[in-house]
Residue, then its C-alpha position, 0 to 999 in steps of 0.5 A: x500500500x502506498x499513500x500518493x497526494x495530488x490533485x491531478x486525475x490522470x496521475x492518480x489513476x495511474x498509481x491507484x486503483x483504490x481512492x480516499x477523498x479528503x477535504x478539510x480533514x473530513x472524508x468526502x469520498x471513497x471507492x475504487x477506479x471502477x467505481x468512481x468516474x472521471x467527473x466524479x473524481x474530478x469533482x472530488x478532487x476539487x473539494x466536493x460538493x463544496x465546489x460544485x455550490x461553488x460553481x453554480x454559485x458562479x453560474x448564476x452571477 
């Protein structure tokens, strides 16, 4: 087992088959590369829902 830090989709799933998302210390996310899509992931990585109100907070402006 290993633990790899990044916030880029393409290295993770190279190194992993298996994911832990963390945000602010708290998990937000977790599964395996089957179970976890390239939106999903991207989203994840970006904070979670967090982003996503973050986003459409945005997009209403």
């Amino acid at each position: 087992a290993i633990i790899f830090i990044t916030h880029n989709e393409i290295h993770s799933r190279l190194v992993g088959d298996r994911y832990t998302f963390l945000a602010l210390g708290k998990v937000i996310g977790a599964g395996t590369s089957d179970e976890i899509g390239n939106e999903e992931m991207r989203r994840l990585m970006a904070g979670g829902a967090e982003m996503g109100d973050l986003e459409q907070e945005l997009a209403e402006i």
